[in-house]
N, C-alpha and C positions, 0 to 999 in steps of 0.2 A: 908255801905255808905247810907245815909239818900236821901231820893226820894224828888224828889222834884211836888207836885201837885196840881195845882187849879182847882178850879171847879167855870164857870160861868152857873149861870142858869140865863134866863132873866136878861141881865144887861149888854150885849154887845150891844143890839141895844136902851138903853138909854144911856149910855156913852160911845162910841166908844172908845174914846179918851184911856179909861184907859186899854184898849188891849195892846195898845200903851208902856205902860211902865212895860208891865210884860216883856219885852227880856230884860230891864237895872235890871231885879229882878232874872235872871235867869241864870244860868249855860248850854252852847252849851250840848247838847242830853237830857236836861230836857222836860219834855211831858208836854202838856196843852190838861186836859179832857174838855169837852166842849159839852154842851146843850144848846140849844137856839132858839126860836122861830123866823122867817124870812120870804127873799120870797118862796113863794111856786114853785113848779117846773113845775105846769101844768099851760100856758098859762091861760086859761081863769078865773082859782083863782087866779092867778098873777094881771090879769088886774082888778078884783074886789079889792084885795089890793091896789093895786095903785089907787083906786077910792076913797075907805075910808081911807087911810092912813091920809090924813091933818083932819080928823074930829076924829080918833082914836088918833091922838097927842094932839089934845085939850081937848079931853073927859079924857082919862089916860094918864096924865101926861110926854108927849113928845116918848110915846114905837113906834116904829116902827115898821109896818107890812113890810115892803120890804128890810130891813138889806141883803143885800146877805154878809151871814155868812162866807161862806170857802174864798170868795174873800178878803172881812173883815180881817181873819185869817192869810191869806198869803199875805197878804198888812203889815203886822205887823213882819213879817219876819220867820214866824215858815213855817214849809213844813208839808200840810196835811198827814198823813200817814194813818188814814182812815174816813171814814164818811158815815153817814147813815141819809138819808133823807125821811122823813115821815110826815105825818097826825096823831096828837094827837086823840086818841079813846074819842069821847065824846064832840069834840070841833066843832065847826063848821071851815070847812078846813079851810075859810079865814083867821082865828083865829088861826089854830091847826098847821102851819107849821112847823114842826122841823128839827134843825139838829143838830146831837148825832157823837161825833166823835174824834179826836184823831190827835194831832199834836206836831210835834216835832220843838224844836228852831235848 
């Protein structure tokens, strides 16, 4: 039986929209892997996000620093089943927010 798996990296929080039509792509219990830069979890990176977000849209091309991912996810109808939220080694956090993680349609 053929698996079914996408991988976003960077590219939910420039087109939201197209999360949107992986469940008309997909078969109920197929996974969606998923990585993706977003908001960060500790308030006061958060609130610096949200300060440079409308100047990080102009400068690169519409990416969003404040995407909240798993909401994002389960807005689109898939049910998290796990996720791991973190700071990229090497990025500055406001930058570095990730989350890595695993959802089911």
């Amino acid at each position: 039986m053929p698996r079914c798996l996408q991988n976003c990296t960077r590219g939910l929080g420039v087109q939201p929209t197209s999360l949107d039509l992986l469940p008309q792509q997909r078969r109920p219990g197929g996974t969606l892997h998923f990585v993706e830069h977003g908001l960060a979890p500790d308030e006061s990176v958060a609130r610096w996000q949200r300060l440079l977000e409308p100047m990080q849209k102009r400068l690169f091309g519409g990416t969003h620093l404040t995407t909240q991912i798993v909401a994002l996810v389960e807005g689109s109808g898939f049910t998290i089943k796990e996720v791991e939220t973190f700071y990229e080694e090497g990025d500055p956090k406001v930058l570095g927010a990730e989350s890595l993680g695993v959802a089911v349609l």
